[in-house]
Each structure stands twice: as C-alpha cells, then as structure tokens.
C-alpha positions in Angstrom: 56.8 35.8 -7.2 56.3 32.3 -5.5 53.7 31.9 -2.8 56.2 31.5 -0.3 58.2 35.3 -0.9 57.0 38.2 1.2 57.7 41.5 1.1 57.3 44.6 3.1 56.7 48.2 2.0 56.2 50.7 4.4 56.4 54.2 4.6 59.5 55.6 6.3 59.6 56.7 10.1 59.7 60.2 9.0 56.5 60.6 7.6 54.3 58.2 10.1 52.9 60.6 12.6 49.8 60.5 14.8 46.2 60.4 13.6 47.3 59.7 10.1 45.1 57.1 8.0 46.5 54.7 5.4 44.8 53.1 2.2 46.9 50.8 0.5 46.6 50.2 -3.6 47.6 47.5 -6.0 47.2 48.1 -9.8 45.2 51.2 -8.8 42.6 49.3 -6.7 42.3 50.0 -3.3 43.2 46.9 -0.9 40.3 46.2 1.5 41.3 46.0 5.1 45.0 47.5 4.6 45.2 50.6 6.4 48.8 50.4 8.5 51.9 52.1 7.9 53.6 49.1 5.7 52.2 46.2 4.0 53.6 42.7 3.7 52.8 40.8 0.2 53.2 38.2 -1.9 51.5 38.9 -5.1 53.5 40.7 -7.8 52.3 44.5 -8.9 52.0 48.2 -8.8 51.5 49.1 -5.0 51.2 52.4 -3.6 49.6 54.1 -0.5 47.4 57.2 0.3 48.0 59.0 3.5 46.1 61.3 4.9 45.0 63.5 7.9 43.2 66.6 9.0 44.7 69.0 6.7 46.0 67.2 3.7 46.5 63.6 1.6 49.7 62.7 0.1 50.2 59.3 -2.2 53.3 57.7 -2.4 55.3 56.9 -5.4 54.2 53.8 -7.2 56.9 51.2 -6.4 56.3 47.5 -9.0 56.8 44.7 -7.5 57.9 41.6 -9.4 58.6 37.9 -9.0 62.1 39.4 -9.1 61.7 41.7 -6.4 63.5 40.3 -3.3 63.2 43.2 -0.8 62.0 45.6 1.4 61.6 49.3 0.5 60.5 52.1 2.0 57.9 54.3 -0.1 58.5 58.1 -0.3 55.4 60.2 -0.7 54.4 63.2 -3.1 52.2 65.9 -2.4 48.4 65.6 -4.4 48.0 68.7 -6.6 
C-alpha cells in the first residue's frame, strides 16, 4: 500500500450505540490512541476492533488489508465466548 492510499474501516451504523468504547488492533496489537467507531489507514495488515460497554465486549471479524486493498469496509462483530 503506498503512503498516499487510505482507507476507512468502521463499524456499521447498526452496531454504534451510546456509551460504547472502541480499541482498535493491527496484527493483534492494540493501536494506541484509536478508540472511534472507524479508523482510517495506510499501513497494510490484519485490523480488527474490540467493542465494548456495560454488559458485554464483542470483537469484530479480522478484515487484512493489503497494498491491494482499494476500499472501504464496514466490519461486522462476533460475540466473545
């Protein structure tokens, strides 16, 4: 991916809802300071975000992203067991 390619992930609308909190991952490491809804980026890899509030956390799925990748996608989320 060149310096100069962004992309957005983001949740979809459905599932932003007040008093939620968001920590983003890439490559399984948590991205300091990322804690919105979506995430704009320019660095290729696995991404995926942790939601959570008062009574439960869900993770999205993992989405790669690749100096192919040439998009925006939305990120649907899975319960944690």
């Amino acid at each position: 991916m060149d310096e100069y390619s962004t992309i957005t992930l983001k949740l979809p609308d459905e599932y932003i809802l007040p008093d939620q909190t968001y920590i983003w991952f890439k490559d399984g490491e948590i991205l300091p300071g990322e804690i919105n809804s979506q995430i704009t980026l320019n660095t290729a890899g696995v991404y995926q975000v942790l939601v959570s509030d008062t009574e439960c956390s869900l993770f999205s799925n993992e989405r790669l992203i690749t100096d192919r990748s040439s998009s925006d996608y939305d990120l649907p989320l899975n319960v944690i067991p």
